[in-house]
C-alpha positions as CSV (number, residue, x, y, z in Angstrom):
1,X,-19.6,10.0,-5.1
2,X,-18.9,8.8,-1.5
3,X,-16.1,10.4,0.2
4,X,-14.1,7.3,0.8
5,X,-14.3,6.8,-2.9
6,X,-13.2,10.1,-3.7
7,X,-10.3,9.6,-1.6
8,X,-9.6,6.3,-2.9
9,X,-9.5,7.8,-6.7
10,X,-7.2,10.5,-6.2
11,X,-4.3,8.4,-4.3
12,X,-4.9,5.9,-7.2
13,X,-3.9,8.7,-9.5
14,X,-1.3,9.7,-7.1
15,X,0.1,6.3,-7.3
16,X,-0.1,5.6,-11.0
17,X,1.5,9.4,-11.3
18,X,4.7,8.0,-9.3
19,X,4.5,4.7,-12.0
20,X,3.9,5.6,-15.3
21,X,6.5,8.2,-15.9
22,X,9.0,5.7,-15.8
23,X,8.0,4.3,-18.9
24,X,9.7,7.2,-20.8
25,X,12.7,5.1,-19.3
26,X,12.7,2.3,-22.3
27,X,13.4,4.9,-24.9
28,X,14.9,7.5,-23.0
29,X,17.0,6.8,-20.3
30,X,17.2,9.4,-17.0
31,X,20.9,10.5,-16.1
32,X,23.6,10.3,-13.9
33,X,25.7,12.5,-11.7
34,X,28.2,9.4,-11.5
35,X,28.9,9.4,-7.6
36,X,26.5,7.9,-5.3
37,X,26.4,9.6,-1.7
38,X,24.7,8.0,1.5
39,X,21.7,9.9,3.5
40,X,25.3,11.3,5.7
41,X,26.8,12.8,2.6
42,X,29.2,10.2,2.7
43,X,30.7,9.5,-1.2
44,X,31.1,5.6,-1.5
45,X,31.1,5.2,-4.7
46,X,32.3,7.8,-7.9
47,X,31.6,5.7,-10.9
48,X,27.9,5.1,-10.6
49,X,26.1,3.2,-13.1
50,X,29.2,3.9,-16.0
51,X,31.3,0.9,-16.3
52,X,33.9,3.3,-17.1
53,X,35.1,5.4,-14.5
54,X,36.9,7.9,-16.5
55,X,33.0,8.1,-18.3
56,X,31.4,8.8,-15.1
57,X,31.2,13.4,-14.4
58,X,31.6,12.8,-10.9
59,X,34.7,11.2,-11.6
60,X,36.4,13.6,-14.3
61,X,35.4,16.3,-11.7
62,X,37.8,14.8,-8.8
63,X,35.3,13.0,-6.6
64,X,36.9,10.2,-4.8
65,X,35.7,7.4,-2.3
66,X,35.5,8.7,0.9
67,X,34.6,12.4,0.1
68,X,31.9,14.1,2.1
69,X,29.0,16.4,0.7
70,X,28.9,19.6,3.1
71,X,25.4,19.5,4.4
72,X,25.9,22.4,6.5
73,X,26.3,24.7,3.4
74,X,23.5,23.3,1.2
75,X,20.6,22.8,3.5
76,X,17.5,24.2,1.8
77,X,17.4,26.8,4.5
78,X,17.7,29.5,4.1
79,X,15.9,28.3,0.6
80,X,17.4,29.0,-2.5
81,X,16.2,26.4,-5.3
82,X,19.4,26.0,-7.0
83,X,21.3,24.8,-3.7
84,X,18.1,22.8,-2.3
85,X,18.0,21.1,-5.5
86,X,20.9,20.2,-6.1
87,X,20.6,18.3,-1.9
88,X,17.9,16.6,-3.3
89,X,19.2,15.0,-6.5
90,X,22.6,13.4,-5.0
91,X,21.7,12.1,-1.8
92,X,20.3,8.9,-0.9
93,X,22.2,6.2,-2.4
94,X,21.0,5.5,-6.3
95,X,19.7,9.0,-8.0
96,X,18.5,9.5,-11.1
97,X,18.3,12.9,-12.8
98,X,16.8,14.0,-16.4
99,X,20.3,14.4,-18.8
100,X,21.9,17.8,-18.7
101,X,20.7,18.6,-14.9
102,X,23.8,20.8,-13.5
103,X,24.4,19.9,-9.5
104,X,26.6,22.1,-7.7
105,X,28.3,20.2,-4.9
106,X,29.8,21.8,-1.9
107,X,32.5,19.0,-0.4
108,X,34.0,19.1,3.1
109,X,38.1,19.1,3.6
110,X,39.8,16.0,4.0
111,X,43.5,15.0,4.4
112,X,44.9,15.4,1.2
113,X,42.9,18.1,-0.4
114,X,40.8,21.4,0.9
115,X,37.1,22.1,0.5
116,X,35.9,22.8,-2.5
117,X,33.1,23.7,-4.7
118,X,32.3,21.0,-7.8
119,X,29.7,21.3,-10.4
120,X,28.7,18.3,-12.4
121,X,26.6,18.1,-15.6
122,X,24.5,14.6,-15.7
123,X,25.2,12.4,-18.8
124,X,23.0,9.9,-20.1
125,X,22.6,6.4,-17.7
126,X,23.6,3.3,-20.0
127,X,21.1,0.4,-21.1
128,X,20.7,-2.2,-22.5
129,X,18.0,-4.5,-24.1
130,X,18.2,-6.8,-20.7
131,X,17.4,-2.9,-18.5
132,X,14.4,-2.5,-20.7
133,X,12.8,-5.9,-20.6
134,X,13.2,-5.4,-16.4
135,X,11.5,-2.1,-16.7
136,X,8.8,-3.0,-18.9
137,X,7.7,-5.9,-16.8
138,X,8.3,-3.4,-13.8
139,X,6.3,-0.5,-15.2
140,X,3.2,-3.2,-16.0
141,X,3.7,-5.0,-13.0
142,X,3.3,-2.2,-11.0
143,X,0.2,-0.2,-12.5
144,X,-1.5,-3.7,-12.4
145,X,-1.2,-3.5,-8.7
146,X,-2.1,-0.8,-8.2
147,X,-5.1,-0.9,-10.2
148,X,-5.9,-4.2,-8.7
149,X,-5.8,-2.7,-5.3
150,X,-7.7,-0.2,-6.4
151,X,-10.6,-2.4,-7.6
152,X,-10.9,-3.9,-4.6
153,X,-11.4,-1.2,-2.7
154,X,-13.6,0.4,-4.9
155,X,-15.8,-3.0,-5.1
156,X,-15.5,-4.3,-1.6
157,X,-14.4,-1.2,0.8
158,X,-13.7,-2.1,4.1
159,X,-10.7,-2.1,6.7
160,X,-9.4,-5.0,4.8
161,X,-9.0,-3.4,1.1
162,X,-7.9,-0.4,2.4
163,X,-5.7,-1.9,4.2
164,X,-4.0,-4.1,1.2
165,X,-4.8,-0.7,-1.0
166,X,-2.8,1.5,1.3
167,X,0.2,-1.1,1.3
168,X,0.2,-1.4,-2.5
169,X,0.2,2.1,-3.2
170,X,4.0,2.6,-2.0
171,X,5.0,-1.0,-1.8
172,X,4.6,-2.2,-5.7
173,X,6.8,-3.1,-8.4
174,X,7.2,0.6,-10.1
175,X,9.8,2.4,-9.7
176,X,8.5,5.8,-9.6
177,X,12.4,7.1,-10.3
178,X,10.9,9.2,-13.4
179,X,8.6,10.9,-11.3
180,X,11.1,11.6,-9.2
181,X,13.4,12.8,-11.8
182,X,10.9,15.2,-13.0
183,X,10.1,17.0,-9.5
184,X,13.5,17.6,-8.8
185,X,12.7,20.7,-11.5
186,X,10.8,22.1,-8.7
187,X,12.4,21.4,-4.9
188,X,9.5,22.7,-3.4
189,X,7.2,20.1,-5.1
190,X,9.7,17.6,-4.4
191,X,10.1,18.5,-0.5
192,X,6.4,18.1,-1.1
193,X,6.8,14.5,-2.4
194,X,9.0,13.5,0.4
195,X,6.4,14.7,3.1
196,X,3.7,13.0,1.2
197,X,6.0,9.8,0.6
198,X,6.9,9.5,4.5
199,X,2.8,9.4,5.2
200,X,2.5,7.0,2.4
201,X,4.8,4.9,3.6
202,X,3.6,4.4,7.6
203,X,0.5,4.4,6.1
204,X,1.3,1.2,4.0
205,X,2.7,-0.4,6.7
206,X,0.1,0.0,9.0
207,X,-2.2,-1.1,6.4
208,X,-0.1,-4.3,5.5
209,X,-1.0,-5.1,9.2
210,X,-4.6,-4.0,8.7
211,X,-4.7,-6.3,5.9
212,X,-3.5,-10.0,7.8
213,X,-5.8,-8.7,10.9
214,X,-8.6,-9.8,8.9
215,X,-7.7,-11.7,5.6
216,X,-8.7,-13.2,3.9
217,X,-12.8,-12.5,4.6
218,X,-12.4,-9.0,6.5
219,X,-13.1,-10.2,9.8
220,X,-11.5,-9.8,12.9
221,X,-12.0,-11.7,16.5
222,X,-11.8,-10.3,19.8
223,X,-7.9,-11.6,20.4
224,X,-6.6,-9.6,17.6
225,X,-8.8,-5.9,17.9
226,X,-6.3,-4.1,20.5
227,X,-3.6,-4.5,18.1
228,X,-5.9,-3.0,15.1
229,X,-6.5,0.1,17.5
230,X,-2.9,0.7,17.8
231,X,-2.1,0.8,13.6
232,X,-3.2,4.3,13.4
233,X,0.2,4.8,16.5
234,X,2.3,2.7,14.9
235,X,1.3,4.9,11.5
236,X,2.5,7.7,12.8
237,X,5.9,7.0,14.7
238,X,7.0,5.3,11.2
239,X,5.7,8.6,9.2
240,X,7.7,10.7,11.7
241,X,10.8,8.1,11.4
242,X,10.8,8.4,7.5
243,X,9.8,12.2,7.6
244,X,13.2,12.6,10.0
245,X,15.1,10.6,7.7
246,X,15.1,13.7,5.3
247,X,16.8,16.2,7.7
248,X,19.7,15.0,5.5
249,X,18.1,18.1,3.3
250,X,18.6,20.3,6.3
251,X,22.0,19.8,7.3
252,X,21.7,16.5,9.7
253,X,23.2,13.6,8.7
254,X,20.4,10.5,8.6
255,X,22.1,7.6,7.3
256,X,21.3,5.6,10.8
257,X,17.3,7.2,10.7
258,X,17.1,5.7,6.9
259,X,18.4,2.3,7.8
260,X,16.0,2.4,11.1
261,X,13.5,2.9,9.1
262,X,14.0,0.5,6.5
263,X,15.0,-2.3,9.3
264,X,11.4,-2.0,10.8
265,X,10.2,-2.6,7.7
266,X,11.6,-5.9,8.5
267,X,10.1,-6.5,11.7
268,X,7.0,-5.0,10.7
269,X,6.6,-8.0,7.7
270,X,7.9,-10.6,10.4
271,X,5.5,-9.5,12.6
272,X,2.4,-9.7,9.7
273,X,4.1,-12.9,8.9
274,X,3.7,-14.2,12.5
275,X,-0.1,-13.4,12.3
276,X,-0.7,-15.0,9.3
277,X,0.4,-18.0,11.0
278,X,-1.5,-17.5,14.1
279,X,-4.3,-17.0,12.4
280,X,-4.4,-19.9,9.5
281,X,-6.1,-22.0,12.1
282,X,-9.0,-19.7,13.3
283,X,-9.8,-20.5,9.4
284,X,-12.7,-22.7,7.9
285,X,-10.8,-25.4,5.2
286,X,-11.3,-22.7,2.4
287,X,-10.4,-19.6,3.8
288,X,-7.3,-21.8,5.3
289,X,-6.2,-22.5,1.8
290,X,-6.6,-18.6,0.8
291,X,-4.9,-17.7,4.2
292,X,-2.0,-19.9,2.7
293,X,-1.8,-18.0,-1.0
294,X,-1.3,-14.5,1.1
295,X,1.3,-16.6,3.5
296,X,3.4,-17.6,0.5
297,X,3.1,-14.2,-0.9
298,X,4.5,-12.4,2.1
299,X,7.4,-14.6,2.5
300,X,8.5,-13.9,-1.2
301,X,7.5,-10.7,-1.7
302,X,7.9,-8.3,1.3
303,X,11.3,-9.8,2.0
304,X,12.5,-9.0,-1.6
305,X,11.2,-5.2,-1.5
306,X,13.3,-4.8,1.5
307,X,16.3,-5.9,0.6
308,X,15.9,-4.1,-2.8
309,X,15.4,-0.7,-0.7
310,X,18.5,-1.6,1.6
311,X,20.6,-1.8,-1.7
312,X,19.7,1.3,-3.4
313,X,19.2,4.2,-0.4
314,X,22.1,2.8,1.9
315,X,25.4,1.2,2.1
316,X,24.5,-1.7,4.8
317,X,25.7,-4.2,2.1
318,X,27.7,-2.1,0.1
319,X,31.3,-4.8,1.9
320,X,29.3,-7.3,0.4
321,X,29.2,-5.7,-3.4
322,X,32.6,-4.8,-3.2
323,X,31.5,-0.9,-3.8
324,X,29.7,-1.6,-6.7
325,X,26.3,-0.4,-6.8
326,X,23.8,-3.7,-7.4
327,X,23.2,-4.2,-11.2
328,X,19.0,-2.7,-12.2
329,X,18.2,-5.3,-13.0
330,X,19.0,-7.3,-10.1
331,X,17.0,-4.5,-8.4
332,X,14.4,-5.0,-10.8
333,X,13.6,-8.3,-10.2
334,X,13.4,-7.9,-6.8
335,X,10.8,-5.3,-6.9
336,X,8.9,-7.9,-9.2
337,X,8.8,-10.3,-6.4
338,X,7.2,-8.0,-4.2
339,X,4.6,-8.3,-7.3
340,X,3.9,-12.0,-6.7
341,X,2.8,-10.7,-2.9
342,X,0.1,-8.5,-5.2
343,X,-1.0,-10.9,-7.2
344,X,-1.6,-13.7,-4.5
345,X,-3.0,-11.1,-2.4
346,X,-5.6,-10.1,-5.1
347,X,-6.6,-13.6,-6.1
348,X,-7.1,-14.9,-2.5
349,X,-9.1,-12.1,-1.8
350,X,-11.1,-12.2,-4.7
351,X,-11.8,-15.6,-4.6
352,X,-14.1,-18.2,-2.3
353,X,-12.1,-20.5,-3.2
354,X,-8.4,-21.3,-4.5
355,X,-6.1,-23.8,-6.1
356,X,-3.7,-25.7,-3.9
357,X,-0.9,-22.8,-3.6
358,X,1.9,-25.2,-4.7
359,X,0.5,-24.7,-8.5
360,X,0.9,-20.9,-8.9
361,X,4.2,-21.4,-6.1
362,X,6.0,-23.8,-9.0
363,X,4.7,-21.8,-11.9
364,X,6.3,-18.5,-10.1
365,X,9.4,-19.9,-9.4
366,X,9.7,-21.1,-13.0
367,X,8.9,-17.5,-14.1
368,X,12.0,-16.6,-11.8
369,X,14.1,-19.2,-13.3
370,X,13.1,-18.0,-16.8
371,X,13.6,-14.0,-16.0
372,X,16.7,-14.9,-14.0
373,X,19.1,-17.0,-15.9
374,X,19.1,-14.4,-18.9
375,X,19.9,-11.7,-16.2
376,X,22.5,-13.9,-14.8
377,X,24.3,-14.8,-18.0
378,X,23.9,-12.2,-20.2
379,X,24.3,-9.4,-18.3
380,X,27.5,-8.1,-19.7
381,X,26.8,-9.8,-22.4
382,X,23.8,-7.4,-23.5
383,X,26.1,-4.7,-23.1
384,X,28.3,-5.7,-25.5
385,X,25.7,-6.9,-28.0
386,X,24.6,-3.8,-28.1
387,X,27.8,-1.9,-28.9
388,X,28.3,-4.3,-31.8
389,X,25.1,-3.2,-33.5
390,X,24.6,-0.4,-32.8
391,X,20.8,0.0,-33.2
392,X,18.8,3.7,-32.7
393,X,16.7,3.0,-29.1
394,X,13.2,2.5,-30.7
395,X,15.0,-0.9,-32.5
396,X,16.6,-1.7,-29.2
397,X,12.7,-1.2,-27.3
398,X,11.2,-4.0,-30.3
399,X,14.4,-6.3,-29.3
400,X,13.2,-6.2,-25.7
401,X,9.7,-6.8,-26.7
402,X,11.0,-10.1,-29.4
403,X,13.0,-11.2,-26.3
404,X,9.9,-11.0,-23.6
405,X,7.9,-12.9,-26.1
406,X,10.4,-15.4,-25.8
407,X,11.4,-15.9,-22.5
408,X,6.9,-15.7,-21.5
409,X,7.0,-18.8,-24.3
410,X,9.7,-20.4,-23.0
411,X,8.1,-20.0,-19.2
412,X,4.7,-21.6,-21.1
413,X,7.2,-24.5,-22.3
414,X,8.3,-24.9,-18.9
415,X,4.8,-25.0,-17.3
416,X,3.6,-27.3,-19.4
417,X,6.5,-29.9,-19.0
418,X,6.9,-29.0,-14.8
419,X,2.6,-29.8,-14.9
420,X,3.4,-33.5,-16.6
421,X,5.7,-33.8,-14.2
422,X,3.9,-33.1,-10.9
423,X,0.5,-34.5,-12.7
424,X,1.6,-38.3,-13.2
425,X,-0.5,-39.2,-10.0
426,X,-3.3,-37.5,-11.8
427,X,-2.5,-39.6,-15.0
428,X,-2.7,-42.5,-13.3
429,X,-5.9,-41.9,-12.0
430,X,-7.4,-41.0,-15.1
431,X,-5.6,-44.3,-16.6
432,X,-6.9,-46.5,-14.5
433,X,-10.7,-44.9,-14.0
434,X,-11.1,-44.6,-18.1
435,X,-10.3,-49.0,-18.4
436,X,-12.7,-49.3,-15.2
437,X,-15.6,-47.4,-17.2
438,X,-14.9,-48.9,-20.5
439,X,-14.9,-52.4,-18.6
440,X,-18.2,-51.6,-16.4
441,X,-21.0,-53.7,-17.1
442,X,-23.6,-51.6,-15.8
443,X,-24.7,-48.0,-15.5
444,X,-24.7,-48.1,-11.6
445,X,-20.8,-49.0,-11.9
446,X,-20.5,-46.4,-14.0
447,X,-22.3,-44.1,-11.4
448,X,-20.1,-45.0,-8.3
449,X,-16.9,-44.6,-10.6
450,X,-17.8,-41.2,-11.9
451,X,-18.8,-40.0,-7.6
452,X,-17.7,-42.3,-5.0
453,X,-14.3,-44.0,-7.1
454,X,-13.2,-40.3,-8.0
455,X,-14.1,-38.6,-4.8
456,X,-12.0,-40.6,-2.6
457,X,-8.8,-40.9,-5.5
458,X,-9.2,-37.2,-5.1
459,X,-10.0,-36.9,-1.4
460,X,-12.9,-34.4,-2.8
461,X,-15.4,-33.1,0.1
462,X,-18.2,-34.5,-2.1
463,X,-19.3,-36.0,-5.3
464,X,-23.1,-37.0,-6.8
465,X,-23.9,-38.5,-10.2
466,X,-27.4,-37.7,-11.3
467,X,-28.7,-40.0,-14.3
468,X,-31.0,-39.4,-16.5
469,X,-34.8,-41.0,-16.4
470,X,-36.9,-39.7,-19.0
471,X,-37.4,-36.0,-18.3
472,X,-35.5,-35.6,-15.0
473,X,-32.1,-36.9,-13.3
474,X,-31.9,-39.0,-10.3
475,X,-29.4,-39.0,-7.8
476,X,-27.8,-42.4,-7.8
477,X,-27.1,-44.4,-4.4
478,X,-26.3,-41.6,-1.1
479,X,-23.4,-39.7,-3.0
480,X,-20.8,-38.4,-0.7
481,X,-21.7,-35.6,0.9
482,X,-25.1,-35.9,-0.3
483,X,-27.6,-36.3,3.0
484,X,-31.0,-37.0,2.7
485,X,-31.9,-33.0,3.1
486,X,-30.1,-32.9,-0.1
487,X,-32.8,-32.9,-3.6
488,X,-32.9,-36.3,-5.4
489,X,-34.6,-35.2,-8.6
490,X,-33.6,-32.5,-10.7
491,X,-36.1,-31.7,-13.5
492,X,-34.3,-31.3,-16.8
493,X,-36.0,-28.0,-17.6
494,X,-34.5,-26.7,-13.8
495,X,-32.3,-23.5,-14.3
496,X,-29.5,-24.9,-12.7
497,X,-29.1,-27.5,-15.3
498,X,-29.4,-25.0,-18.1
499,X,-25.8,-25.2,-19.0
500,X,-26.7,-28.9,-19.9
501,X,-27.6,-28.1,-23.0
502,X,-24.3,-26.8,-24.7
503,X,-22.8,-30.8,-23.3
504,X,-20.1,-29.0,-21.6
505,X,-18.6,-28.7,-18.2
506,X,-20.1,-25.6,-16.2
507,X,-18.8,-23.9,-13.1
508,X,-21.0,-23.8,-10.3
509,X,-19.1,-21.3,-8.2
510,X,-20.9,-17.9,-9.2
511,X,-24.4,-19.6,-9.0
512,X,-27.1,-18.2,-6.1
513,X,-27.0,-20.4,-2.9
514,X,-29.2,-23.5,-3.6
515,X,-31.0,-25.1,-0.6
516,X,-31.3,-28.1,-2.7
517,X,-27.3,-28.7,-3.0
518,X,-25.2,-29.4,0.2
519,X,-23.7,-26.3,1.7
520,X,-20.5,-24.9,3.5
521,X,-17.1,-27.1,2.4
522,X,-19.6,-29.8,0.7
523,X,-20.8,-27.1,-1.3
524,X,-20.5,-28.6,-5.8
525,X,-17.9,-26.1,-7.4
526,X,-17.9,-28.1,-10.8
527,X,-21.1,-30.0,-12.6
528,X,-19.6,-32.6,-15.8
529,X,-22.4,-34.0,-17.9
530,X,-21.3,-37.5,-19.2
531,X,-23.1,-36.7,-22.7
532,X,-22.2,-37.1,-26.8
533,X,-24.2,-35.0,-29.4
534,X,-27.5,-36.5,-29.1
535,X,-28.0,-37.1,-25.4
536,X,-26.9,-36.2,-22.1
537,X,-26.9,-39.5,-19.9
538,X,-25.8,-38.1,-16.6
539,X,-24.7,-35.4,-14.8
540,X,-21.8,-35.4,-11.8
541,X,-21.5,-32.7,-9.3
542,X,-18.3,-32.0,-7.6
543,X,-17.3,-30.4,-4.9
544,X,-14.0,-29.3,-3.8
545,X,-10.7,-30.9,-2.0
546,X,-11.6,-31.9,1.3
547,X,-8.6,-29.7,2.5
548,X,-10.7,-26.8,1.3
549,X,-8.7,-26.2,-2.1
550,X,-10.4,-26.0,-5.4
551,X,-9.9,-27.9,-8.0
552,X,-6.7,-27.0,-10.3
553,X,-7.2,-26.9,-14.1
554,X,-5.8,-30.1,-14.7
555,X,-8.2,-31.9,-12.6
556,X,-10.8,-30.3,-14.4
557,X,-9.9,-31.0,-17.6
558,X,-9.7,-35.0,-16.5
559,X,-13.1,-34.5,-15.0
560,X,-13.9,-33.7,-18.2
561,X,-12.6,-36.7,-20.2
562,X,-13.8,-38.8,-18.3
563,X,-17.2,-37.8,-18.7
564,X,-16.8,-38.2,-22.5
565,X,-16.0,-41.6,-22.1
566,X,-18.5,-42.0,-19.5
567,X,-21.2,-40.5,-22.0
568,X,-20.0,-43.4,-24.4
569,X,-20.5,-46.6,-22.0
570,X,-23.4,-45.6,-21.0
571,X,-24.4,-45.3,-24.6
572,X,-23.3,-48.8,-25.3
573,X,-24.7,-50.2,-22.2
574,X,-28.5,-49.1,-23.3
575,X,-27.2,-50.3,-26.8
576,X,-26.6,-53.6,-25.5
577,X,-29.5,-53.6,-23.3
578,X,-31.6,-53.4,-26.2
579,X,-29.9,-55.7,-28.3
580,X,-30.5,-58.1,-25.5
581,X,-34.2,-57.0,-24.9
582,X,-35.3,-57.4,-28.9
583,X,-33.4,-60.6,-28.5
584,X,-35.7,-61.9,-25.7
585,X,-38.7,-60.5,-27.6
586,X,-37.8,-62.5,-31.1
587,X,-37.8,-65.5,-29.3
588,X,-40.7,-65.1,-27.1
589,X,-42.1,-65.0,-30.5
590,X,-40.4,-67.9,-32.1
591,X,-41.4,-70.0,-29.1
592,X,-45.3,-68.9,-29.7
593,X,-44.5,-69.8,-33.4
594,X,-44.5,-66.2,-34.8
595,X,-41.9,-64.6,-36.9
596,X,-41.6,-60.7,-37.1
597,X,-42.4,-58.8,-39.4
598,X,-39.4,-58.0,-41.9
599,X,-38.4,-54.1,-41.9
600,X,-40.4,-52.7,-44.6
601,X,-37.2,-51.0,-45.9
């Protein structure tokens, strides 16, 4: 095996090892100390995720807002495992801690009490069927990324994948706070985990600029090469930012490091942002429309990971929650959005050629809607519903399950209606093109709707209908995009019209390059034969938008139905043709004074 793909196998299995742990979650929620504590040891909030105060330890053992953890006395040097762990499980905004896990916390003096000593015994985090539908999707979402970076790599390895790879590693939907949970057992594995984390982490952003240097075909001109040469830098001051940001573990307060940190994150997505754009027009019309899928995904998705990382490791917006730590699953569907960067990512890459991005933008933001609006008005309410029944947790996991198989039909609902919607131009067209074929009096009229008609309704790059003439097809008239260097005749026993014979539409995008067919942009993507159960009468080749976007599913489909109905005028018009033709023979004859023969049936 190749080094680079040893490598690449055993971070994947580092990366799924931070994932899947947390789906032990859904059945058996991690614990709670109670108390949340900022990377300065500063106590800002003492009920943690218990809606009852007097139910959270940290709060029956007398920590109050404003308390301070003494870093001084339980750095984790001099090491002693006990003390070091117990640093490691409470600081750093939102912890989570296997049930039963005893913390002891040394707190500083303040006003109106001395310093003191407190010990806290973690109790069981609450849920609720609305937690465990967020974690489920959060768990899939994120080993799918990370196997579909993986893949990439592992199929097309280069700066680009690695770079995207790297990113999705740390940067995906999963929470990893099981993994976590389960190191803290072990503070030397876990101070480990942290060192590894902080490399992990300038690592992904230095790869998420990697990856828009040469997205989406893993190239990279002259302009853009002294900024690739100073990633590996840039790597390494955010690895040593993040790496200091744990001296909290050794008695310095890092609050300000964490939220440095964090914040260039920001800049470091406005600035991949920024490239994208820069970039888009050094594209041909193709990768321009790919360029614009990886565009959409970075302004929904890199944002939303921030902000859900500012929430749970610091108190920058804790004014704006009222001390209240944000609800999990408002974090959880921010960590999914950072998904929809993945996914866009991976399809753009994979690829030649995509769909206009408004179609998968519309159908994501209806998945949002569809997610959301439980979240939003059922929140409490799940609670609740779940103290009224009172179902074990295995009954509560097939709930969550019943309820995602809802809410993915109801976002299939919703699709289907928004796609009607947005489609009515499309309707129109088929409308009107199906009365002009029916109407058409000849074959050639037939032939200019199916190419010429269609190709400029659809502003395609171009379009060619072939008919058939006894054991080949013939291109009809030019066809747009069509030049004379283009073939005229294709032989029906030619592989590329092999597909022919089941009468259904074919793809032509995974095909070899054909010197025959027009090339670049012009290229066909899509071949319809107009043809019933006996014959095939023509065949139309498409290519794609002139803007350089395929075509969408719906168009195809169209494209599609209109060759049926093609396939049956054409049939008519040789039916009439030889109505009209015996016609002119029988009366050649009667004028010669013959009669035909009577059929002998």
């Amino acid at each position: 095996m190749p080094r680079h793909r040893l490598l690449l196998l055993l971070i994947f299995i580092w990366a799924l090892a931070m994932v899947v742990p947390d789906l032990t979650r859904i059945s058996r929620p991690l614990g709670s100390f109670g108390f949340y504590a900022n990377s300065d040891g500063l106590i800002y909030n003492v009920t943690g995720p218990f809606v009852d105060r007097a139910a959270s330890p940290a709060w029956q053992a007398g920590l109050r807002l404003g308390d301070r953890i003494d870093l001084k006395r339980m750095r984790c040097l001099p090491y002693d495992a006990e003390t070091c762990g117990s640093i490691l499980a409470v600081l750093g905004g939102i912890q989570y801690v296997i049930p039963g896990r005893i913390a002891t916390i040394e707190v500083l003096a303040a006003p109106d009490h001395d310093a003191r000593q407190v010990t806290l015994v973690a109790v069981e985090r609450p849920t609720n069927w609305l937690v465990r539908i967020v974690l489920i999707l959060q768990c899939l979402a994120g080993i799918s990324v990370v196997s579909a970076a993986a893949w990439l790599a592992w199929t097309r390895p280069g700066p680009m994948s690695w770079g995207f790879f790297l990113y999705v590693v740390w940067f995906n939907p999963g929470g990893g706070w099981g993994f976590y949970a389960l190191l803290q057992q072990w503070p030397i594995a876990l101070l480990a985990q942290n060192v590894a984390a902080s490399l992990a982490q300038g690592a992904a952003y230095a790869g998420l600029l990697l990856f828009v240097l040469r997205a989406p075909g893993d190239t990279i001109t002259a302009r853009w090469r002294r900024l690739e040469r100073l990633l590996p830098l840039l790597a390494l001051v955010l690895a040593a930012t993040l790496l200091a940001s744990y001296g909290n573990a050794f008695g310095y307060p890092t609050e300000w490091l964490v939220r440095t940190g964090l914040l260039a994150g920001f800049i470091v997505d406005i600035a991949a942002i920024a490239i994208l754009f820069a970039r888009r027009r050094e594209q041909t019309p193709e990768d321009y429309q790919r360029m614009r899928w990886v565009i959409w995904g970075c302004l929904i998705g890199l944002p939303a990971f921030i902000i859900a990382e500012l929430l749970q490791v610091t108190t920058l917006f804790n004014s704006l929650l009222g001390g209240k730590p944000p609800p999990y699953d408002l974090l959880g569907l921010l960590y999914l959005a950072n998904g929809i960067f993945c996914l866009f990512v991976f399809w753009a890459v994979r690829h030649n050629r995509v769909v206009n991005v408004s179609i998968p933008l519309r159908r994501v933001t209806l998945l949002g809607l569809t997610l959301s609006v439980p979240a939003l008005f059922l929140h409490h309410e799940a609670e609740h519903l779940q103290e009224l029944l009172d179902l074990p947790d295995w009954a509560w996991l097939g709930v969550a399950v019943l309820i995602l198989f809802l809410i993915s039909r109801l976002h299939e609902f919703a699709v289907h209606v928004a796609d009607r919607f947005f489609n009515r131009a499309l309707d129109r067209t088929e409308t009107q093109l199906s009365e002009a074929i029916v109407k058409a009096q000849h074959s050639s009229e037939i032939d200019a709707l199916l190419a010429d008609e269609l190709s400029r309704l659809l502003k395609l790059a171009s379009a060619a209908t072939f008919r058939r003439a006894g054991a080949k097809f013939d291109r009809c008239a030019q066809g747009k995009g069509w030049d004379e260097h283009c073939v005229r005749s294709i032989a029906m026993h030619d592989p590329l019209l092999a597909p022919v014979a089941d009468g259904e539409p074919f793809a032509l995008d995974n095909i070899a390059d054909d010197a025959r067919l027009p090339t670049g942009l012009k290229r066909p993507v899509l071949a319809i034969p107009a043809a019933n159960r006996a014959r095939c009468f023509a065949i139309v080749f498409y290519g794609p938008h002139a803007s350089g976007a395929d075509l969408d599913s719906n168009e195809r489909e169209m494209l599609a139905r209109l060759g049926a109905r093609a396939a049956d005028s054409y049939a008519e018009l040789e039916a009439a043709a030889l109505r009209s033709r015996i016609t002119d023979l029988e009366q050649q004859l009667s004028t010669h004074g013959l009669r035909p023969q009577p059929d002998a049936a």
